[in-house]
C-alpha positions in Angstrom: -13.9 47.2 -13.4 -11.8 44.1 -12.9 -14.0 41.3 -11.6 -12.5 38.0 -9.9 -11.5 35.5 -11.9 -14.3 32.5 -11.9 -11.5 30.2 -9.8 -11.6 32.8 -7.4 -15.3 32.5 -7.2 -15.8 28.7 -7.4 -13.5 28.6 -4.3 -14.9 31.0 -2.5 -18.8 30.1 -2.5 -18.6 26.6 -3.5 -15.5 24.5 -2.7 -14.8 26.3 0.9 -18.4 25.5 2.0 -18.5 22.2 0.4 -15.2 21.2 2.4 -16.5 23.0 5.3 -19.4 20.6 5.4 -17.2 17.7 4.8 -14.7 18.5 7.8 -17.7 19.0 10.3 -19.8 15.7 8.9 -16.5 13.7 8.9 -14.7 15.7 11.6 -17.4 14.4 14.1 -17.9 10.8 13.2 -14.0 10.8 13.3 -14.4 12.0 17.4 -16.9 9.8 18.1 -15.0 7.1 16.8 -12.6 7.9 19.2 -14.8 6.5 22.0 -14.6 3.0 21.0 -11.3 2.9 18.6 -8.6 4.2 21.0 -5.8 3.5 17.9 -7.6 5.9 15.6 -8.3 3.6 12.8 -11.6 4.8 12.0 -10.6 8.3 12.4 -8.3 7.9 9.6 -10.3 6.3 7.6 -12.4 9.3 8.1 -9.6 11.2 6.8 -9.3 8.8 4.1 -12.4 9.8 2.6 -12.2 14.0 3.5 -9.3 13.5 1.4 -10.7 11.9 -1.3 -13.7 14.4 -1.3 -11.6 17.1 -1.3 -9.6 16.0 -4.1 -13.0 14.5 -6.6 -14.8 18.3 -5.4 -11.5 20.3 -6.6 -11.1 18.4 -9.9 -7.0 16.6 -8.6 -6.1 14.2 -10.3 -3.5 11.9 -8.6 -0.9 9.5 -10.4 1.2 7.5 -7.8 3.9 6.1 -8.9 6.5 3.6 -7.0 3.7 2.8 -4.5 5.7 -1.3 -5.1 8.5 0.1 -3.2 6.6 -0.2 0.3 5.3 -3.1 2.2 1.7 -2.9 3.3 1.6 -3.0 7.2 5.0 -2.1 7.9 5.7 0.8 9.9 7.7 3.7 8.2 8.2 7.5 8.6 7.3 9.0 5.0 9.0 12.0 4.9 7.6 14.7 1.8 8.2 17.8 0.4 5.1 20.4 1.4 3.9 23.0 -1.5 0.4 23.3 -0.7 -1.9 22.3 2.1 -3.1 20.0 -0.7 -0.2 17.9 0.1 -2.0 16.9 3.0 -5.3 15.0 1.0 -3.3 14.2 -1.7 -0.7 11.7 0.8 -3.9 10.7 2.5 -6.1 9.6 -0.2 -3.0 8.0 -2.2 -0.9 6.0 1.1 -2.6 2.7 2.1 -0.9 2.8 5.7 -2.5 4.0 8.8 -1.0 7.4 8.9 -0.4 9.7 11.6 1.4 13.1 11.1 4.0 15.2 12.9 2.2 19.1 13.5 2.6 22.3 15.3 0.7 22.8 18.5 -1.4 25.6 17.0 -3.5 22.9 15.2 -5.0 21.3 18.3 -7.2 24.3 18.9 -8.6 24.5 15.7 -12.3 23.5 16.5 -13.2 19.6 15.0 -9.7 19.7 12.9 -7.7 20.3 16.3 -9.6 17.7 17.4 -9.8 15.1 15.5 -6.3 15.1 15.3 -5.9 14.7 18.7 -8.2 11.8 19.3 -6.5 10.4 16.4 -3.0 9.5 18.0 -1.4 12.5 15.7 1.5 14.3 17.2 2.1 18.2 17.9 4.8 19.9 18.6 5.5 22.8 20.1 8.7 24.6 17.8 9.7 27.2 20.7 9.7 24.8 23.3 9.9 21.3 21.8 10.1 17.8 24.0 12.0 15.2 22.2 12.3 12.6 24.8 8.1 13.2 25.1 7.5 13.0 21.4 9.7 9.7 21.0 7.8 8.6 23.8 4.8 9.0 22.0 6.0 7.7 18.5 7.1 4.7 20.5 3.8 4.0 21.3 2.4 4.2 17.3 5.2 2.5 16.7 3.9 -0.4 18.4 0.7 -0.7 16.8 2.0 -0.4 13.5 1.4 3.1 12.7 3.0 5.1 10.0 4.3 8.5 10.2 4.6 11.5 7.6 6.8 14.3 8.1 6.6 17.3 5.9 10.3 18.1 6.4 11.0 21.3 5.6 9.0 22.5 8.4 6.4 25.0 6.2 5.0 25.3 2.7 7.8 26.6 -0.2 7.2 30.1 -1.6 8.7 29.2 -4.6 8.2 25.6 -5.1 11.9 24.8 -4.4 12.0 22.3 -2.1 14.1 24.2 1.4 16.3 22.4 2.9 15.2 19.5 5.5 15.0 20.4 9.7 16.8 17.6 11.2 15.1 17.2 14.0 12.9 14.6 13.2 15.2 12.4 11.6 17.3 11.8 15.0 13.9 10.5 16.2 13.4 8.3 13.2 17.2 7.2 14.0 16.7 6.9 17.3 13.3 4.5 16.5 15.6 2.2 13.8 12.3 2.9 11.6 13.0 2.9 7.5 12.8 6.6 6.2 10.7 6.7 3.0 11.2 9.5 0.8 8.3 10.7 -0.9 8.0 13.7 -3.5 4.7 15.3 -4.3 4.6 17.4 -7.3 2.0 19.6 -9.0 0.3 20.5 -6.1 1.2 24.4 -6.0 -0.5 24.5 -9.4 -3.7 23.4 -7.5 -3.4 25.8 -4.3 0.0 27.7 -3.5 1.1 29.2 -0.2 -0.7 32.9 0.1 -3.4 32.6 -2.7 -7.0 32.2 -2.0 -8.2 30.4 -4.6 -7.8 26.9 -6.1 -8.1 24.8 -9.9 -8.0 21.6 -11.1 -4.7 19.9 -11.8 -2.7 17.0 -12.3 -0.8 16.0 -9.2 2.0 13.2 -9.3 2.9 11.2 -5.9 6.5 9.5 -6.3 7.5 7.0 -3.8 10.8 6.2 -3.0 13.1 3.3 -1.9 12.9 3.0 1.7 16.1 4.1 3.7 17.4 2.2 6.7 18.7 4.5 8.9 21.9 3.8 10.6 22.0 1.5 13.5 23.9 4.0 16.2 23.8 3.3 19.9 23.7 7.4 20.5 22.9 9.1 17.6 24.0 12.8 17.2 22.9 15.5 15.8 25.7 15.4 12.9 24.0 12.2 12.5 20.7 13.5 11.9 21.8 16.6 9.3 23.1 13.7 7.3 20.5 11.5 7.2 18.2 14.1 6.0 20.4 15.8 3.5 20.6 12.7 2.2 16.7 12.3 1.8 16.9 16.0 0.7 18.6 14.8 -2.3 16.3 12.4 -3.8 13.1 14.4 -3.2 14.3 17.9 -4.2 15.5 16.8 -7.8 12.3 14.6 -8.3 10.3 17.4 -7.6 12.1 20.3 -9.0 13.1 18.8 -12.3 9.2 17.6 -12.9 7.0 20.6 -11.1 4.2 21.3 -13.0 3.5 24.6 -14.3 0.6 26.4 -13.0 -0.8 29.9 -12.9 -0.3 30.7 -9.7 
């Protein structure tokens, strides 16, 4: 009889609960938060530290490198490559910005996730029916008071850990916004946790942080525009990432 392996079995009875727990504890002191921090900061510090949990219970060890190449308090849309929902911790616990992220609408109803994220200032977006002038509307609004934004760009988690190419979608809104686009490339994480498998291990993870991009200054920015700008972000993430992926049995 084949029995499942002890990974299997660590992740199942001990690091699903444990995270469980930390969602719910964290989850609510993020929502009640809310009450009194309308901007979120407290909720993502909350998310700071379920991160960082996370990470220290799973055994991920993070190396950032190029983290010189961004100002603290300035306002930039970090745009990543997404392998694993590790990504996710892994940009939290390792980005000191106030960070709020782009997500699909199913999110919001998961129970405390859903709605922390909401109370938080993050944005969701509906992919069959999406409102651009809404959602600019809204990251106007972080905008001004100095919020970050991460975009996993590729719109799901790879298969294969080749790095798809980049929806453009969101970079007319960072055009549109004049906000620098930073590419960032996070690599190692499928080895951790990849798409489809139940069942997680320690690893080392590697956050690289590129040179911010100013996106071009256009009055009425096309779509043409926006396929440019991110297959040129597309091109300095995908090689960082492809040429230095860890292996993992996955």
């Amino acid at each position: 009889m084949n029995f499942p392996p002890f990974h299997w079995w660590r992740t199942v009875f001990f690091l699903i609960p444990a995270i469980t727990v930390y969602t719910i504890v964290l989850g609510a002191v993020s929502i009640a938060s809310s009450l009194f921090d309308r901007r979120g900061y407290t909720a993502h510090r909350c998310a700071r530290l379920w991160s960082w949990l996370i990470l220290k219970t799973t055994g991920v060890r993070v190396t950032v490198e190029g983290l010189d190449r961004v100002v603290p308090g300035t306002t930039y849309v970090f745009v990543s490559n997404h392998q694993s929902i590790y990504d996710i911790p892994v940009i939290f616990a390792s980005l000191p910005f106030q960070l709020r992220i782009i997500a699909k609408a199913s999110l919001s109803r998961f129970p405390v996730l859903g709605w922390h994220l909401r109370r938080g200032g993050h944005l969701f977006v509906d992919r069959r029916h999406p409102d651009h002038a809404g959602i600019l509307k809204r990251w106007r609004a972080l905008v001004s008071e100095g919020l970050s934004l991460i975009i996993f760009a590729e719109g799901t988690r790879s298969w294969d850990g080749r790095v798809a190419r980049f929806k453009a979608g969101s970079f007319l809104l960072a055009i549109q916004a004049g906000l620098p686009v930073v590419p960032i490339a996070v690599i190692g994480t499928r080895a951790v946790m990849p798409k489809g498998r139940l069942r997680t291990e320690p690893a080392a993870v590697t956050l690289v942080v590129h040179d911010p991009i100013r996106p071009p200054a256009l009055e009425s920015p096309t779509a043409a525009d926006a396929k440019a700008l991110a297959a040129r972000v597309h091109a300095i993430v995908a090689p960082a990432v492809e040429s230095r992926q860890l292996p993992g049995r996955l």
